[in-house]
C-alpha positions in Angstrom: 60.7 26.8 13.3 63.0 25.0 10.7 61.8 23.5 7.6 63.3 20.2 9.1 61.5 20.6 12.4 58.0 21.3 10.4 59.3 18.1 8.6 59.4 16.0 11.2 56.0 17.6 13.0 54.0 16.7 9.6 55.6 12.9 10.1 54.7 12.3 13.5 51.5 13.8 12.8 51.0 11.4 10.0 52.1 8.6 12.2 49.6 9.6 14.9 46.3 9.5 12.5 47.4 5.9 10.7 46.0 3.8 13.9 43.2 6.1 13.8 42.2 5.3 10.1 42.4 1.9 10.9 39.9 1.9 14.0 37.6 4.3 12.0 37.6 2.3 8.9 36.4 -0.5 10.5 32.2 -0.6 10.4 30.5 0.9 12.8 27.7 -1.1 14.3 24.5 1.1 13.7 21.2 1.2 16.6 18.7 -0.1 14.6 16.0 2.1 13.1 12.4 2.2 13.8 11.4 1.0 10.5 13.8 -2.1 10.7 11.7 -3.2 13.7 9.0 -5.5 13.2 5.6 -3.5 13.1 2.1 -5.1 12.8 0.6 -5.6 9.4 -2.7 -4.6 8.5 -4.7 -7.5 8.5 -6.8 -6.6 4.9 -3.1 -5.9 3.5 -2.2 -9.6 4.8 -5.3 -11.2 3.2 -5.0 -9.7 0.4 -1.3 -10.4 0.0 -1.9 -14.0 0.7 -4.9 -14.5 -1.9 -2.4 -12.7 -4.7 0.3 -15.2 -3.9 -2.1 -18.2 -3.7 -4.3 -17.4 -6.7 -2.7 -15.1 -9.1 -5.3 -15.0 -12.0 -8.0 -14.4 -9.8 -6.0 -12.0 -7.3 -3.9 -10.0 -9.9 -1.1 -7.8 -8.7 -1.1 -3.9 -9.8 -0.8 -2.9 -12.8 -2.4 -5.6 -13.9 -5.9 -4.9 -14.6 -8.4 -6.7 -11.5 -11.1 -9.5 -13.1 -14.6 -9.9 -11.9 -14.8 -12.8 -9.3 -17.2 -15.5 -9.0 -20.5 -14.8 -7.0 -20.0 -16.7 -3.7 -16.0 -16.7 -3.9 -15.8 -16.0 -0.3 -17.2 -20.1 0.7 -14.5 -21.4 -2.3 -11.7 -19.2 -0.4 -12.9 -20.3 3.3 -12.2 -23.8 2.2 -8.7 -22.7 2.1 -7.7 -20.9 5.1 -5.2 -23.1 6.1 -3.6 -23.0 3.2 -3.8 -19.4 3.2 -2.5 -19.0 6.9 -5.4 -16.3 8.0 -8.5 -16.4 9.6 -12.2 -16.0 8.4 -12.5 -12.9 9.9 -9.1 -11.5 7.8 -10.4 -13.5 4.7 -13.3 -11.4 4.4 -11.9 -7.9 5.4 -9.4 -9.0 2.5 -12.4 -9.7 0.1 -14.3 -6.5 0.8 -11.8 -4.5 0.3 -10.3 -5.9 -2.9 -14.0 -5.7 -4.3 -14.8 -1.8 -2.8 -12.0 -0.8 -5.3 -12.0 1.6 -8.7 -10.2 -1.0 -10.3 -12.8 -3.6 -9.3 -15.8 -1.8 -10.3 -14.0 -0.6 -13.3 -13.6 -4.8 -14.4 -17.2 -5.1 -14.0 -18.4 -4.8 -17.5 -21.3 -6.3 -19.3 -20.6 -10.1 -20.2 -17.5 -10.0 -18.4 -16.3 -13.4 -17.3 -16.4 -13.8 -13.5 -13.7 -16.2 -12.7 -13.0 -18.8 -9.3 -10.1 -18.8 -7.9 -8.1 -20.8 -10.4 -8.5 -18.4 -12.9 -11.5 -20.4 -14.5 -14.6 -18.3 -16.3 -17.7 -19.6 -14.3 -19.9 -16.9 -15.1 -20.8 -13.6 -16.4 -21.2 -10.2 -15.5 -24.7 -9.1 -15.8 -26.4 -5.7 -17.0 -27.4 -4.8 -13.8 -24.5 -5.8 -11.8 -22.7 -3.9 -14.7 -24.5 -0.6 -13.8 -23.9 -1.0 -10.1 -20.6 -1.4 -10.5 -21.1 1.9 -12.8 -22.9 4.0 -9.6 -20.5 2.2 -6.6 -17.4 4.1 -9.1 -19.5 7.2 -9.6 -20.1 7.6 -5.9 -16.5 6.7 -4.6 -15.4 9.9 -7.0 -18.3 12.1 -6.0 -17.6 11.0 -1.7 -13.4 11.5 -3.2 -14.1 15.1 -4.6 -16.4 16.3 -1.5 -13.4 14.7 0.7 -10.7 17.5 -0.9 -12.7 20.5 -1.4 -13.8 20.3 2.7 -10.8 21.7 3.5 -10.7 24.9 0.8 -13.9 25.9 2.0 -13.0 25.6 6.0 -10.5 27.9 4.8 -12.2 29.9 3.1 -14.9 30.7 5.7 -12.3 31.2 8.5 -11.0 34.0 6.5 -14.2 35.6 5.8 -15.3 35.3 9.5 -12.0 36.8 10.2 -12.3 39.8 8.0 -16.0 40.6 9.2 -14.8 40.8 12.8 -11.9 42.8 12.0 -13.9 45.3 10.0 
């Protein structure tokens, strides 16, 4: 083969993969994933999202610190679930669980103001709900710690029971 005949292979080539960069350079229409699909939301993740967007000082969003709430927020907040678009039953899944938190109990110090849902201090945090607040965090870590050394010692006695019956 001549260099002219090589030539003239390398141009028709060329010629043949143009309309091919054209169609392949258009986009291509993806399937869509499975995380682009709508899934169901947690309902306490809901609540909760709704009562931060409602009422920001009372419902802070991480990293700011969380602030004690007023005793018997969960009447003031059940006179707005229309507002917030979720039920009673959400409303206080959504409440438990923001209180249950490190972060809550960690806000609960002495003579702390408790605040309503505007933001507004309408009472204090007292001793004794101070030191509750002090054993709820206590336990959490204590029930947290037992939680991830289960597993280590399930381990470690399946590999003692399976040295004693291969010895």
């Amino acid at each position: 083969m001549g260099f002219e005949q090589l030539a003239e292979l390398r141009d028709r080539l060329r010629a043949e993969k143009e309309p091919l960069k054209t169609e392949s350079t258009k986009p291509r229409k993806r399937a869509p994933s499975e995380q682009a699909k709508p899934r169901e939301k947690d309902p306490v993740v809901e609540a909760i999202w709704r009562l931060q967007k409602h009422f920001p000082l009372a419902f802070p969003v991480n990293p700011a610190p969380k602030v004690p709430l007023k005793e018997g927020i969960l009447k003031d907040a059940e006179q707005h679930l229309e507002r917030l678009g979720i039920s009673s039953e959400q409303l206080k899944l959504g409440l438990a669980s923001w209180c249950r938190g490190s972060r809550y109990w960690a806000s609960m110090t002495e003579n702390a103001p408790r605040l309503d849902l505007n933001g507004q201090a309408v009472g204090v945090v007292t001793a004794a709900q101070a030191v509750r607040a002090k054993q709820q965090a206590r336990q959490q870590r204590g029930k947290a710690r037992r939680a991830q050394s289960k597993p280590q010692e399930r381990t470690h006695a399946s590999d003692t029971a399976a040295e004693n019956t291969a010895g």
